[in-house]
C-alpha positions, -999 to +999 in steps of 0.1 A: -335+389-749-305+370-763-276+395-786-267+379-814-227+388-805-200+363-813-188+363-785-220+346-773-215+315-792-206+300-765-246+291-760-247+270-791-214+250-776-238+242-743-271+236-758-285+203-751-314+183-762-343+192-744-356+156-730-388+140-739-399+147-700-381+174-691-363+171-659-374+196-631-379+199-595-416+206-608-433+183-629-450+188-658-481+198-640-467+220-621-465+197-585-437+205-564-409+181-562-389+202-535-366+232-539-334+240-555-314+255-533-281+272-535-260+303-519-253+336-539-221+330-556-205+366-542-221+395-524-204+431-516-216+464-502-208+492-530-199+525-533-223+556-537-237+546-569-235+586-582-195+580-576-192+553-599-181+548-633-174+523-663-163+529-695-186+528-721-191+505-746-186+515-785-215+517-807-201+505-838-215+470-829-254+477-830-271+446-816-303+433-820-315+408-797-337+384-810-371+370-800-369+335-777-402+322-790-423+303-756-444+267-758-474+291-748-513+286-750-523+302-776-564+301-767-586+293-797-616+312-815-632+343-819-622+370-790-649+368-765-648+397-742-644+425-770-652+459-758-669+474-786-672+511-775-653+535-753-669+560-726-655+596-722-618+593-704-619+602-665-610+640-654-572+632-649-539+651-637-515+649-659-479+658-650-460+669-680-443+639-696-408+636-708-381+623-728-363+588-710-328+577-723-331+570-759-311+581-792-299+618-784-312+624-751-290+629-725-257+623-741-269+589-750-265+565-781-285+534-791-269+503-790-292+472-790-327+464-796-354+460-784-345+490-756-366+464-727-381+500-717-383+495-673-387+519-646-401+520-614-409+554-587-400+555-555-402+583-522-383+611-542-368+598-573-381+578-605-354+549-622-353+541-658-331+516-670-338+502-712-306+485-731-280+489-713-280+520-695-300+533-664-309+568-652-321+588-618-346+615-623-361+639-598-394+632-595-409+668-588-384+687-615-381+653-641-346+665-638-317+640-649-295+637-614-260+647-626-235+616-637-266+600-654-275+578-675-249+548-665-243+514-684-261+492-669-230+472-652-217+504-636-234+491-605-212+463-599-178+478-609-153+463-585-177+430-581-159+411-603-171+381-627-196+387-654-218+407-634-193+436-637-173+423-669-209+417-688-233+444-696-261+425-710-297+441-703-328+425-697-332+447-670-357+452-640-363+483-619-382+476-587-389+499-555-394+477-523-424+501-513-419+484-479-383+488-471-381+521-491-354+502-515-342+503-547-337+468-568-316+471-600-307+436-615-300+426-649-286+391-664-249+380-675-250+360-702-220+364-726-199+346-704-208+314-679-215+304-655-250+324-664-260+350-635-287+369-623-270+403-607-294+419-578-280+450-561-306+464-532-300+500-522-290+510-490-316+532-484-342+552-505-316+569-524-310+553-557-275+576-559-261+556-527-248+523-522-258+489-527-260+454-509-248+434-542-255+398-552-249+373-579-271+341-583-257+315-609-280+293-634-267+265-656-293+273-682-298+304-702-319+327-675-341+347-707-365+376-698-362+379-656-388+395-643-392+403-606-413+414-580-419+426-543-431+402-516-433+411-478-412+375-476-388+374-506-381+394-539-393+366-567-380+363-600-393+343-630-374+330-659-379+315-695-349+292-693-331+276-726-307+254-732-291+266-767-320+273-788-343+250-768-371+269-746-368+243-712-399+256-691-401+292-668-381+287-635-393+307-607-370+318-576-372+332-543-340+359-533-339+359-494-354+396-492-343+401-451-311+385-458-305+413-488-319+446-473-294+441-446-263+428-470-256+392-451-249+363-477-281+350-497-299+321-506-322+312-532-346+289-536-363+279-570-383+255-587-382+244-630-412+238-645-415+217-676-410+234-712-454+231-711-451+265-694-434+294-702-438+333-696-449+336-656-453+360-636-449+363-598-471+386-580-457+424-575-472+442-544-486+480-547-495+502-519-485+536-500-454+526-482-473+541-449-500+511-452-471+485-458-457+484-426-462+460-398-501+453-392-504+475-422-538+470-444-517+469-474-499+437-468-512+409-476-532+385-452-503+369-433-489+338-448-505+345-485-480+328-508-468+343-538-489+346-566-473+332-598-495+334-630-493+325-663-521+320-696-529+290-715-560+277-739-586+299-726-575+304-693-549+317-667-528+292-650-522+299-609-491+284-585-487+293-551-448+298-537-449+297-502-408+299-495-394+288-455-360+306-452-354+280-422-362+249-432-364+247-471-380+211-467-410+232-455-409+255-491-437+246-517-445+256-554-479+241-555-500+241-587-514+250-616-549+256-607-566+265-640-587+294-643-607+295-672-617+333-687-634+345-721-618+333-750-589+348-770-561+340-797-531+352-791-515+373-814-497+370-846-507+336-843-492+329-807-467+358-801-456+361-834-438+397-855-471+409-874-478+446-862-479+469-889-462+501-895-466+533-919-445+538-952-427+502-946-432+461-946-412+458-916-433+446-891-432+445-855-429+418-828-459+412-803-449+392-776-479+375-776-467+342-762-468+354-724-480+375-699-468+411-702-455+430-666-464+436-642-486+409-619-497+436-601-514+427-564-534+452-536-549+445-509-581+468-498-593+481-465-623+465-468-604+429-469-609+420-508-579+412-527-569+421-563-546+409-589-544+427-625-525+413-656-528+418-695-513+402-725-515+406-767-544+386-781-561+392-822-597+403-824-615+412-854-576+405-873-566+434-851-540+429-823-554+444-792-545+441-752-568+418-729-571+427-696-581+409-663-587+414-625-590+386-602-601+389-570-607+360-536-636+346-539-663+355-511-652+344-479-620+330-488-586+347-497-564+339-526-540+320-506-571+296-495-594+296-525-591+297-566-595+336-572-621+346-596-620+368-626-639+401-615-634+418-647-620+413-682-620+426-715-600+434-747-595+468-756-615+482-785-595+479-817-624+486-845-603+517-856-581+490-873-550+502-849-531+477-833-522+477-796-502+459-781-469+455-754-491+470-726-482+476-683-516+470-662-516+488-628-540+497-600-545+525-573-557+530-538-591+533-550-593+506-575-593+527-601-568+508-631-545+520-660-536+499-688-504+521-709-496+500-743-482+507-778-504+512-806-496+512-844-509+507-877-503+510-917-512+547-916-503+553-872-468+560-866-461+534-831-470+555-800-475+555-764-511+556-752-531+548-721-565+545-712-578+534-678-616+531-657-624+538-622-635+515-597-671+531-605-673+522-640-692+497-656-677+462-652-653+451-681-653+484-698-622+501-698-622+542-710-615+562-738-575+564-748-553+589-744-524+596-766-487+603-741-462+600-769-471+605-811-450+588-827-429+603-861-414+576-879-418+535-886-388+513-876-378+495-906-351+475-925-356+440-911-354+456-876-389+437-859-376+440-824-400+462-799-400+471-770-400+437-752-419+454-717-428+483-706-439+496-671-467+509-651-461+517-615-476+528-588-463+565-561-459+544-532-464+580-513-496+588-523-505+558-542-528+573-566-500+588-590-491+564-618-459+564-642-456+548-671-427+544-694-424+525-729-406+530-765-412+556-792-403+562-828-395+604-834-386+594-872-381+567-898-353+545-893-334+518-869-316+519-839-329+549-834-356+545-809-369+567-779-386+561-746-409+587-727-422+588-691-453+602-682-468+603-644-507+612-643-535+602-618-575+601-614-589+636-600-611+606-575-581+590-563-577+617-534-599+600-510-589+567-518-599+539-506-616+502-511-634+505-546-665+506-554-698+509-533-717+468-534-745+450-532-749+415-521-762+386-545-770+352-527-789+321-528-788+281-528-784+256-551-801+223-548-813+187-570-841+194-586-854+159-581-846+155-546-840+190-529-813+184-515-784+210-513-754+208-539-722+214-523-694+226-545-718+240-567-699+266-593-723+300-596-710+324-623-718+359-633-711+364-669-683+381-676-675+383-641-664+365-605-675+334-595-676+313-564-684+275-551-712+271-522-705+260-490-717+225-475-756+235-472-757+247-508-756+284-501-733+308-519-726+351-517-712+375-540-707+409-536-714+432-566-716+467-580-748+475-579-760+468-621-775+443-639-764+405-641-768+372-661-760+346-635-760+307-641-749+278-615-733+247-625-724+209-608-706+180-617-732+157-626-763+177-634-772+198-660-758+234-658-791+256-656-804+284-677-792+321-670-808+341-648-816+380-648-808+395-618-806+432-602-784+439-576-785+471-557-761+484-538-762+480-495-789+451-503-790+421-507-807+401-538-814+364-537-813+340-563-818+300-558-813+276-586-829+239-586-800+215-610-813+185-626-794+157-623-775+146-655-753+108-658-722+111-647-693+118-669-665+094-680-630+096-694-628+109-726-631+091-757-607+076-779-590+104-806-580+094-843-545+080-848-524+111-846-504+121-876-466+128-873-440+141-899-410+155-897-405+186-879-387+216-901-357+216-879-345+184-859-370+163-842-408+151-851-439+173-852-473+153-839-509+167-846-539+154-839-576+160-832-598+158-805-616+129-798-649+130-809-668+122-772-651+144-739-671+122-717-693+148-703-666+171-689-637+193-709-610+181-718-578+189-699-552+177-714-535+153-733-508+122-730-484+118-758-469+080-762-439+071-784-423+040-793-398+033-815-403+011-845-386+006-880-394+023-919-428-001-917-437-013-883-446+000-848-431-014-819-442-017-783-404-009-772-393+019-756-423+034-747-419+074-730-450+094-726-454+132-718-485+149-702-483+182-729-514+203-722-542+210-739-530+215-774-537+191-806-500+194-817-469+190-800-429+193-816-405+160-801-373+173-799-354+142-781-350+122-813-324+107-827-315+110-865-326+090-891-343+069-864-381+058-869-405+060-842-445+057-835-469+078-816-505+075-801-522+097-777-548+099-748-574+126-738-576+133-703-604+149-683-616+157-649-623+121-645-593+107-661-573+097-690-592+077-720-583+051-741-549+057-766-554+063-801-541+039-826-510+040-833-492+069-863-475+055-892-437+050-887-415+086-892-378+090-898-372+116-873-346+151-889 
C-alpha cells in the first residue's frame, strides 16, 4: 500500500480525473479489446544474492501506509452459508512454529505498516519477505541463513533506477514449483516512471543469483499480487491515478523468456474502475507431478484463471496469453458466478475490527479477494480452485470460503466452474476473523490460516482446515499458532494487508503459513510467525474423496420434450447445465442432498431429496413447467443525485419495481448536462456500472449542473430509462 512520505507527492502532481468510461483495453464488462504490450525496461543477471548488500534505511521516519479503498461488490443481506458449529480438528503434525522478521527478531526494526506479511517454501528453504525486508530460513532447522534479513531492494543493487534506489514493499514471494525458482518482486513507487521489479532465481537457491527485470506502469501499480502458470508468471493490480482507484490491470511476465534471463515482454489488459481486487490463478502441486505430461499441470491450453467477487457472486476471466503473435492473446470475461450470500465487511472493506483495552480499530480488507487463488489439478482429472475473503455475519467479521471445481464433463477452461463447497467460518464466539490465506493439498484436504481478534482477544494467528472426507461446507475446529499479547493502538488501523498459505512442493502435503502478530500493546511494533504443519491422511495422497454419481433428465412438463441448457443445482454445492437430450451427471460424496433444476422460461421446480452413495449411481429426473417468457426489466424511479463529499456527484437509486422475470444484472447510468432548473438532452455519456443502486461520478466539472436517469438491464436486455434527477451543481 501507498507511504504517506513526502517525497511521494509526486502522486498528487500526476493524478488525473478518472473519466466517466474509463479508458481500457478491456471494457467495462470485462471484453477484451487486445493487449498492451511493451518490453521490460532493463534486465541484468545478479550476483549471489547472500553476497549482497545495501545500506539500511533509518527508522526515525516510521511509515504507515494507508488503505487504497476498491469500487468492490459488497453483496447484500444476511450471510447465507454460516457454519454454525465446528467438528473436532483433524490429527495433525505440527512442526514447531517460529518467530519471522518483526520488531526485535533477528537484528530487525519496524519501519512501516501494515508489514504485507508474504512467504512462500520451496525444495530446501522457506522466504519471508513483510515491509521492507526479506529473509531465507532453513526449512528442516527454521534457521535464519547468515547475512539475513535484507531490505527488500538489496536484490537489485547495481540495477539501477527505482528498482534499486526505491525500497517500497508490497511484496510477493513465489516458488515456481515447476522450474524450482524463486520469484522476489516488489513495486517502485516513490519515484516514476512506476515499476514492477521481478527477479527469478537462478536455480532453487534463494542465496544465488537472479535473472532481474523491471516492467514500467503509467499509473500507480497498488497491491501486486502474482502467481505461477506453466505459460507465464501473472500479476494483478489495483491501479490509481492520484487518489482515484482506475480498475485492476492484469499482466502476463514472459515466464520462458525470464527463467533463462533473455529480455522480457509483458502483456496486460485494464479493466474498468467497476472491478477492482483480482486474482490470477496460483498453481500447487509436488514439483515431481509438474513436469512435462505431469498430472499436476493443468489440461494443456487452460487459460489463467483470474477471479474476483461482486454482489453475491464471484466474477471469472480467462487470460489465455500467445508469446508469438500477441494478436492471438485474449482476456475474455466476466462470467458471473453466483454463490450464498454475504456482506462484506465493515461495510465493504472498511477499519472496524475490535481490539482489547483500546478504540483503535483495525482494517479488514474486505473490499477484495484475499491471496492466494490457489489451483490443483487431481489424478482423477477434476480441477480445483480455492479463495476466501472478509464478509459480516451475525455483526461479526468472519472469513468466507469457496472451492470451485469444472463442471462434469467439461474443464474450467471450457465450461463455467461450479462452487463445490462454501461456507463462512463460525464466528458466534463474538471473535472476529479476518485477513485469511486458503490453500489445498495432494489429497484435497484444505487449510484456511486468518487473524482473529476481539474486545477481550488480543489479535492472533489461527488456522483451522477439513479433509477431503469431511462433510461438505464445514470447515474444522481452530487452532490457535500465535496468542497474541498486546492491541495495536494510537490511530495505527493498518493490518496486515495479506498473509500466506503455501503449499511443500516436495511432498505436497506440508503447509506453511505466515501472518502478523501483536507480543504487546503498542505501534510499530508488530511481529510475524511461521508455522508449517500437515494432515496425518495426507501421506497417501491422492484425488479426494471417494463419489457417488447423481444423474437424470430434465424435460417440459407439458410436452416431454428434453430441456437443453437446463441449470441442476445442489444446495450449497456444484452445479451443472444438461447436454442436448436433457441429461445431466454429478459426481458427489456419498451424503444427503437437496437438488432443484431450473430453465429459462419455465418455472424452477421444487427441491428434491436425494441419497447418493458412493460407487453408485442415483437418478433423479425433473418435469419443468413452462412459465412466459421474460422481458427487459422495468422502468426504476427517477434516481436521486447530490453532491458527492469530495469533488464529483453521488447517484442513488432503487431498483425497479418489475425485473422482468429474470435478475437483474446490471445497470446503465445516463448523464446530461443541464442548468440550476432544467435538464437537457446535450451531452449525453452513459456507463454500464454493475449491479449496485449507487454509483460516485468523478468526471465533473465544478460548479457545473448536470442530470441523470438510469436503465436496468437483464439477461434479456436493458429496460426503459428512468426519468430524469433534478438538476445538481456538481463539488
Amino acid at each position: 500500500m501507498l507511504r504517506t512520505r513526502t517525497a511521494w507527492a509526486v502522486l498528487s502532481i500526476v493524478a488525473v480525473l478518472v473519466a466517466f468510461i474509463a479508458p481500457a483495453a478491456v471494457s467495462a464488462d470485462g471484453g477484451n479489446h487486445g493487449a498492451e504490450v511493451s518490453d521490460a525496461v532493463r534486465h541484468d543477471v545478479s550476483p549471489p544474492l547472500r553476497a549482497m548488500h545495501v545500506a539500511a534505511p533509518s527508522a526515525a521516519n516510521l511509515t504507515e501506509r494507508p488503505l487504497r479503498r476498491l469500487n468492490a461488490g459488497q453483496g447484500n443481506g444476511p450471510d447465507a452459508a454460516q457454519q454454525t458449529t465446528s467438528g473436532e480438528a483433524a490429527a495433525v503434525t505440527s512442526g514447531s512454529g517460529f518467530e519471522g522478521v518483526g520488531r526485535g527478531q533477528y537484528g530487525f526494526d519496524v519501519l512501516y505498516s501494515p508489514p504485507d506479511t508474504v512467504g512462500a517454501v520451496g525444495a530446501t528453504q522457506y522466504v519471508q519477505w513483510v515491509n521492507t525486508y526479506f529473509a531465507v530460513f532453513d526449512k528442516t532447522t527454521h534457521a535464519i541463513v547468515p547475512g539475513f534479513p535484507k531490505p527488500g531492494n538489496a536484490i537489485w543493487s547495481g540495477f539501477g533506477g527505482g528498482c534499486e534506489t526505491n525500497n517500497d514493499g508490497d511484496p510477493i514471494v513465489q516458488y515456481d514449483k515447476i522450474a524450482g525458482r524463486w520469484i522476489l518482486t516488489q513495486f517502485s513507487v516513490s519515484t516514476t516512471p512506476y515499476l514492477q521489479c521481478v527477479a527469478i532465481s537462478t536455480s532453487s537457491d534463494a542465496t544465488g543469483s537472479y535473472n532481474r527485470y523491471a516492467f514500467s506502469y503509467t499509473q500507480f501499480n497498488d497491491y501486486p499480487k502474482l502467481s505461477v502458470w506453466p505459460d507465464a508468471y501473472y500479476i494483478s493490480f489495483n491501479m490509481f491515478n492520484g487518489n482515484f482507484f482506475a480498475g485492476s490491470k492484469v499482466c502476463a511476465y514472459d515466464r520462458a523468456a525470464m527463467i533463462v534471463g533473455t529480455a522480457a515482454t509483458q502483456q496486460c489488459f485494464q479493466l474498468s474502475s467497476v472491478y477492482g481486487g483480482v486474482l490470477p490463478s496460483d498453481l500447487d502441486g509436488a514439483t515431481a507431478d509438474l513436469q512435462p505430461g505431469g498430472a499436476a499441470l493443468p489440461p494443456a491450453g487452460t487459460p489463467n484463471l483470474v477471479m474476483n467477487f461482486g454482489t453475491n457472486s464471484l466474477n471469472l476471466w480467462r487470460f489465455h496469453v500467445d508469446w508469438a503473435n500477441s494478436a492471438n492473446t485474449t482476456f475474455s470475461g466476466p462470467t458471473s458466478i453466483p454463490v450464498a450470500a454475504f456482506s462484506a465487511a465493515c461495510n465493504g472493506g472498511g477499519t472496524c475490527i475490535p481490539q482489547p483495552g483500546t478504540s483503535q480499530r483495525l482494517d479488514s480488507l474486505a473490499d477484495r479477494l484475499m491471496y492466494r487463488l490457489a489451483y490443483r489439478h487431481f489424478g482423477d482429472g477434476h480441477e480445483a480452485l480455492v479463495v476466501n475473503h472478509s464478509v459480516t455475519a451475525n455483526s461479526v467479521t468472519s472469513v468466507r470460503w469457496y472451492e470451485l471445481r469444472n463442471a462434469t464433463g467439461s474443464t474450467m477452461a471450457s465450461a463455467k466452474p461450479v462452487v463445490y463447497q462454501q461456507s463462512t467460518l463460525p464466528n458466534s464466539d463474538g471473535i472476529h476473523r479476518w485477513m485469511g490465506s486458503i490453500a489445498m493439498d495432494k489429497a484435497g484436504d484444505i487449510a484456511v490460516g486468518y487473524s482473529a481478534s476481539s474486545s477481550s482477544v488480543f489479535p492472533s494467528a489461527r488456522v483451522t482446515g477439513r479433509l477431503s472426507t469431511d462433510a461438505l461446507n464445514t470447515m474444522q475446529a481452530e487452532t490457535e499458532l500465535r496468542t497474541g499479547h498486546g492491541s495495536q493502538t494510537q490511530n495505527l488501523s493498518r493490518w496486515g494487508d495479506y498473509s500466506a498459505m503455501t503449499v511443500d512442493p516436495t511432498d505436497d502435503c506440508t503447509f506453511w503459513y505466515t501472518t502478523e502478530h501483536e507480543q504487546a500493546n503498542g505501534t510499530w511494533n508488530w511481529n510475524t510467525w511461521i508455522q508449517p504443519f500437515s494432515y496425518d491422511s495426507c501421506a497417501g495422497g491422492g484425488g479426494g474423496p471417494t463419489t457417488g454419481t447423481l444423474s437424470g433428465r430434465v424435460t417440459n412438463a407439458s410436452t416431454s420434450a428434453a430441456i437443453s441448457g437446463a441449470t441442476v443445482i445442489v444446495a450449497s454445492g456444484p452445479s451443472t447445465t444438461t447436454d442436448g437430450s436433457g441429461n445431466y451427471s454429478l459426481t458427489l460424496p456419498g451424503g444427503n442432498y437437496s437438488v432443484t433444476a431450473s430453465a429459462s422460461g419455465f418455472a424452477t421446480s421444487s427441491p428434491a431429496s436425494v441419497s447418493v452413495t458412493n460407487g453408485a449411481t442415483t437418478t433423479q429426473n425433473f418435469a419443468l413447467t413452462p412459465q412466459p417468457a421474460a422481458t427487459v426489466p422495468g422502468q426504476p424511479a427517477a434516481p436521486v443525485a447530490s453532491p458527492a463529499t469530495s469533488k464529483g456527484i453521488r447517484v442513488n437509486w432503487t431498483a425497479p419495481a418489475s425485473n422482468g422475470g429474470s435478475a437483474i444484472t446490471g445497470y446503465v447510468l445516463k448523464r446530461y448536462n443541464s442548468s440550476s432548473t432544467t435538464c437537457s438532452t446535450a451531452g449525453l455519456k452513459t456507463v454500464s456500472v454493475g449491479n449496485v443502486l449507487t454509483y460516485k461520478v468523478s468526471s465533473t466539472r465544478r460548479n457545473s449542473y448536470y442530470c441523470y436517469a438510469v436503465a436496468a438491464t437483464n439477461a434479456v436486455g436493458t429496460g426503459p430509462d428512468s426519468a430524469k434527477s433534478s438538476p445538481v451543481r456538481a463539488n
